[in-house]
C-alpha positions in Angstrom: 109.3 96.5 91.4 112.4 98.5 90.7 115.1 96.5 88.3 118.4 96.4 88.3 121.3 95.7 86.0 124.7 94.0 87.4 127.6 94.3 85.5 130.5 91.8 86.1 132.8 89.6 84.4 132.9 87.1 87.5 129.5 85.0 87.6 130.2 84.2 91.2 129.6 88.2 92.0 126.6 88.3 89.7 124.9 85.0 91.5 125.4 86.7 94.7 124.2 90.5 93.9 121.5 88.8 92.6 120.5 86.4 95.9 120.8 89.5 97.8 118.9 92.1 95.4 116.2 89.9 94.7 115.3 89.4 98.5 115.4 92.7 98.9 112.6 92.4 96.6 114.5 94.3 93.3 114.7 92.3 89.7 117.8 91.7 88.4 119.0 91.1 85.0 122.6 90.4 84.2 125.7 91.2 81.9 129.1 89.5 81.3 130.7 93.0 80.0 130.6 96.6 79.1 129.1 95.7 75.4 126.3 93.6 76.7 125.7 95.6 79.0 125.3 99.2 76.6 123.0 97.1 74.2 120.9 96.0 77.2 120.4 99.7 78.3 119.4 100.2 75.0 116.6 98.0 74.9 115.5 98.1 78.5 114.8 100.6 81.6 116.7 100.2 84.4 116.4 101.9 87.8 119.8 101.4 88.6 123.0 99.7 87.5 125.9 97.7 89.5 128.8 98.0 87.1 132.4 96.5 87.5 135.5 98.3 86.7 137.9 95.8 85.2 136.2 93.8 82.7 137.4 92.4 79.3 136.1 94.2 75.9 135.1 97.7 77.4 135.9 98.2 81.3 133.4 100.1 83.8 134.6 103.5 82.8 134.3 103.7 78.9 131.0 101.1 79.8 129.8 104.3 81.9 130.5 106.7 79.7 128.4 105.1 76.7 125.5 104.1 79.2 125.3 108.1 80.3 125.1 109.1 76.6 121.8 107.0 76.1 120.1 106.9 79.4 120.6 108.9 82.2 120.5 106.0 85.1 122.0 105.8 88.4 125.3 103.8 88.9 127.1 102.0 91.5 130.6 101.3 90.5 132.5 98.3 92.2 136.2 97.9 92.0 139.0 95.7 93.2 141.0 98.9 93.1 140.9 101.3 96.2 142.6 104.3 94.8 141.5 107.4 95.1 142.1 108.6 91.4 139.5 105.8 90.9 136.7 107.1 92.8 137.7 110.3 91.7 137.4 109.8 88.1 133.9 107.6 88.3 132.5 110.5 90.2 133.6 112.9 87.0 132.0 110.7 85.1 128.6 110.6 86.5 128.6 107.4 89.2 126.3 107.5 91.9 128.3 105.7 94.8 131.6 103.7 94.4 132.2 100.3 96.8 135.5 98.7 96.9 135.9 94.6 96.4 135.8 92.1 98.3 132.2 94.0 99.5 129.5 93.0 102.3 126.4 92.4 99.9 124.3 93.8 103.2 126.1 97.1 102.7 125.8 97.2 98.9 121.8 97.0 99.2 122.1 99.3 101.6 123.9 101.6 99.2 121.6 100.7 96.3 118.2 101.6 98.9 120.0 105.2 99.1 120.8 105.6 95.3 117.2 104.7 94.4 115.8 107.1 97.7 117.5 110.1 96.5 117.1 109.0 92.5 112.7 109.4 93.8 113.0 112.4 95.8 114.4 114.3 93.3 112.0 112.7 91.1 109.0 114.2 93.3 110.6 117.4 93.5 111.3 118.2 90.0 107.6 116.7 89.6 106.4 119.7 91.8 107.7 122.2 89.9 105.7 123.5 86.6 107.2 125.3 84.2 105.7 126.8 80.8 108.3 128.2 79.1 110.2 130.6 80.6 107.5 130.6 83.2 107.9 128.4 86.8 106.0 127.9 89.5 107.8 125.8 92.3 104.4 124.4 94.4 106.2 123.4 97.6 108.3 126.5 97.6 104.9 128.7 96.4 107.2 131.0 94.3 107.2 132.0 90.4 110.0 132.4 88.5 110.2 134.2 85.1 113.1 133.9 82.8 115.2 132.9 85.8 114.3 135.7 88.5 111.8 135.6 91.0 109.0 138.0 91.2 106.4 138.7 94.1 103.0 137.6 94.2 100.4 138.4 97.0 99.0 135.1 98.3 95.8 135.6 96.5 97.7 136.1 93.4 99.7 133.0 93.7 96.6 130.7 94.4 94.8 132.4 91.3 97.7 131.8 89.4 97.9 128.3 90.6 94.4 127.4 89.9 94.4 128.5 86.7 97.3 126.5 85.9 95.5 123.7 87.6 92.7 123.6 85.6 95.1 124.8 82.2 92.8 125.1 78.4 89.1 125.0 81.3 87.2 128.0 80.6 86.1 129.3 84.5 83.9 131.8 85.3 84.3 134.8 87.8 81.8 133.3 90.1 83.9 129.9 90.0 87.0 131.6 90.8 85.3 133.8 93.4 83.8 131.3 95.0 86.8 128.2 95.0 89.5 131.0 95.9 88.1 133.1 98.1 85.3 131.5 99.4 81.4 131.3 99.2 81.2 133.7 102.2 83.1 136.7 100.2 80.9 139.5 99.8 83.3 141.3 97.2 82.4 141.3 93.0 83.7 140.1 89.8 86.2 143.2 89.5 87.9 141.7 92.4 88.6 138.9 90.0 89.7 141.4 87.6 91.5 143.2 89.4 93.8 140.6 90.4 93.9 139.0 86.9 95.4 142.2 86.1 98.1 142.1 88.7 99.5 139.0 88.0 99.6 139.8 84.3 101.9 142.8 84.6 103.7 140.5 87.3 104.4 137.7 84.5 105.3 140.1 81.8 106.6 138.4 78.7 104.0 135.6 80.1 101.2 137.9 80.1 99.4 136.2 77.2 99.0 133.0 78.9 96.1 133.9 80.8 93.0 134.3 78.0 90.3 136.8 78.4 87.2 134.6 77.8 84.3 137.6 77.1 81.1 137.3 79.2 82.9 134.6 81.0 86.1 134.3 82.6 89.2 133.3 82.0 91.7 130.5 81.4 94.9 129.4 81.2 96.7 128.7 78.2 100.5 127.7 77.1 101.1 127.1 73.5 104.5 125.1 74.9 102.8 122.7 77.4 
């Protein structure tokens, strides 16, 4: 269940963001102001946070600006204030979406559902992408970075690659490798392997080293920073 924080000096507001978030099946915990709310964040995960612009002791903005140098945490800032220097300035500051009071509490889940959608697809796609070092491999994409520029791999080279780092510190034969990459019907021989193993060395350059001879029987791959 994914929890979130709401931040406002008005109880009324609270009671309400709560009825709705909690039947919209998120849990809700609660602060008063900007200072409860900073040592909240500092004790707890939160998947989101509903913060309030005008509060007493520290308002939404300096409350926003502490909260983004602990945790990095999606915000929805609400204000009784339309202007656009408003808006402007919470979105230099880091805030996810921005709704205007009075609100429809229908429309502010709404915005929260696409805060938290976009907060897990980025989520999945940085989970997708493997990098040791210098060294990245973007799976979706099927392309390898090093250092920041992109170099070509034949496909057979990229799925070595990939099941090496798959199976990362495994010692694998040439006959495993043979047989789970290209296939049981593959009438080539182990210098195939070879072959390729050397290809995608000189392609990785400074990276070379991460893929370990193993003599008499295979390979692996190995990454002193992962």
């Amino acid at each position: 269940m994914e929890k979130l924080l709401v931040v406002d000096d008005e109880a009324k507001i609270r009671e309400v963001i709560r009825e709705y978030a909690e039947f919209n099946s998120y849990e809700v915990e609660e602060a008063e102001d900007g200072m409860e709310a900073v040592r909240l964040v500092k004790k707890n995960d939160y998947d989101l946070i509903i913060l309030d612009i005008m509060m007493p002791k520290l308002d939404g903005f300096s409350t926003c600006k502490e909260i983004k140098k602990i945790k990095d945490i999606p915000i929805i800032m609400l204000s009784a204030r339309g202007e656009e220097y408003d808006k402007l300035f919470g979105f230099e500051l880091g805030i996810d979406d921005y709704v205007e009071k009075p609100f429809s509490p229908k429309e502010l889940m709404a915005r929260v559902h696409a805060v938290l959608n976009r907060k897990n697809n980025v989520q999945k796609e940085r989970s997708n992408i493997l990098k040791f070092g210098g060294l990245e491999i973007n799976i979706p994409a099927r392309t390898v970075t090093v250092d920041g520029k992109r170099i070509d791999l034949t496909p057979k080279e990229y799925e070595l690659l990939f099941y090496l780092i798959k199976n990362r510190n495994l010692a694998l034969s040439r006959d495993k490798l043979l047989s789970d990459i290209w296939g049981y019907d593959f009438f080539g021989d182990d210098r195939t392997i070879d072959t390729h193993i050397k290809n995608l060395r000189n392609a990785l350059g400074p990276y070379r080293d991460y893929i370990v001879t193993l003599r008499g029987v295979g390979y692996k791959f190995e990454c002193p920073d992962k």
